[in-house]
N, C-alpha and C positions, 0 to 999 in steps of 0.2 A: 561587688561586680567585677573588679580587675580578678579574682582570685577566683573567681566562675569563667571568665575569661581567657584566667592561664591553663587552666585545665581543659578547658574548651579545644587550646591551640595543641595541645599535648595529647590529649585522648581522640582528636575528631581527626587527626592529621590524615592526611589523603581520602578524606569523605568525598565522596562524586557523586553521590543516592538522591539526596533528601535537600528540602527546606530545613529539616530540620530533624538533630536525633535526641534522643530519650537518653538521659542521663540517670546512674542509678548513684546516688549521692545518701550518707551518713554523716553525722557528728560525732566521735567520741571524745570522752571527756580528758582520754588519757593526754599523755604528752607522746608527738610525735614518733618520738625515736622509739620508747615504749611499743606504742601502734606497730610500729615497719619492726619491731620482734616475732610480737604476737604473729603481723599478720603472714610472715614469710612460714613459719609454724602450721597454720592453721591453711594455710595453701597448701601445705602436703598432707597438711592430715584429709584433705578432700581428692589426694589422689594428683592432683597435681605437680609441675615442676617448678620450680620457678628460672627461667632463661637467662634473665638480667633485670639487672634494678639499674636507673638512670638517676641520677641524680641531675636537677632542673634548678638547683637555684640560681649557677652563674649565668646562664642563659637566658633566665627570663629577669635578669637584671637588666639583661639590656632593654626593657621593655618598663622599662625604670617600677619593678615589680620586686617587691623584698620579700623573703622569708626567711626563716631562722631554718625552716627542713623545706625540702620540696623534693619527692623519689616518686617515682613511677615504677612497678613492678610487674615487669614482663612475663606473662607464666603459659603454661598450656600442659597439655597430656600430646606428649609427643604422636604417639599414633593417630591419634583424631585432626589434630594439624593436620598430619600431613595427608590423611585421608581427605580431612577436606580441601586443600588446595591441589590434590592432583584431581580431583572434578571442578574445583570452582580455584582455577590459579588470580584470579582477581578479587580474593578473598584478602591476599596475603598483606595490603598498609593494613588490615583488622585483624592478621594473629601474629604471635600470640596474643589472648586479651591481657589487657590492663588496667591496672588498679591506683591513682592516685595518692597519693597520701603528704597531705601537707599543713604543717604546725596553722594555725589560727586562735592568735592570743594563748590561754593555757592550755587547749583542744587542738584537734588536730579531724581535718574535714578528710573523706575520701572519696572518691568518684569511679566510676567506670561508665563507658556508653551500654547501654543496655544491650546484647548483644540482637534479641530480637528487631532490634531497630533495625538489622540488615536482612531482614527476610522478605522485605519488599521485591530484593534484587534479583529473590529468587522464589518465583511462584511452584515453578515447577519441581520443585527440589522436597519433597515429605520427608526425607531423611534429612535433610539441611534444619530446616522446620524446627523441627524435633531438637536435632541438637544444637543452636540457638538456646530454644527454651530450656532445656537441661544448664547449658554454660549460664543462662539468667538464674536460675533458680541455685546456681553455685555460689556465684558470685552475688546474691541479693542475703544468701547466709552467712558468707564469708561477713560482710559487711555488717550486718544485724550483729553478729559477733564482736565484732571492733566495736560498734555503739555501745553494746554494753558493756566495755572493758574498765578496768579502773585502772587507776596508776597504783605499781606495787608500794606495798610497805616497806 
């Protein structure tokens, strides 16, 4: 619960929409550090950039919260950002999206908010719509990937 919680405070930060958002969460068996290789790799191989990786373990110590890894990785396709917040500049606490990634036991869990979860905020938007479900269907394979990673030999 605390480690669905930290990630909660980490991915949902500046939420103002919902009761409640849709989290797209995996298990891989790898270890951590391993995972945050792969997955900085396979962010570009989808065409992606990645902005900035954050590192979260000092911080959510003070929330008397341990981890051996805790990074969040910032990423997006520049031009689509910025297309979409010069129509919707109240997009911008949700881009770039983010991807979680933190050791548990000899696994390592990762997280993102789904990004369809913000399409409530925008009915009238069919091109928002659209690319929402595109950034979900990125990132729901990104993560299927990580699931099935092994740690190298």
């Amino acid at each position: 619960m605390k480690k669905l919680l930290a990630i909660l405070l980490i991915l949902g930060a500046g939420a103002t929409f919902a009761n409640e958002q849709n989290l797209v969460m995996v298990r891989s068996p790898a270890k951590a550090a391993h995972v945050m290789d792969v997955l900085k790799e396979t962010v570009l191989e989808y065409g992606y950039q990645t902005a900035h990786v954050q590192r979260c373990d000092g911080g959510m110590a003070e929330f008397h919260y341990k981890s051996d890894f805790y990074r969040v990785v910032f990423f997006g396709k520049i031009e689509e950002v910025r297309a979409v917040l010069q129509r919707h500049p109240e997009m911008s606490p949700y881009l770039p999206l983010k991807i979680a990634v933190v050791a548990e036991n000899e696994g390592t869990v990762l997280a993102s908010v789904d990004p369809r979860s913000l399409a409530p905020m925008f009915p009238d938007d069919p091109e928002l719509q659209v690319q929402l479900a595109r950034w979900y269907n990125d990132i729901r394979a990104m993560l299927n990937e990580m699931r099935d990673l092994k740690n190298p030999k």
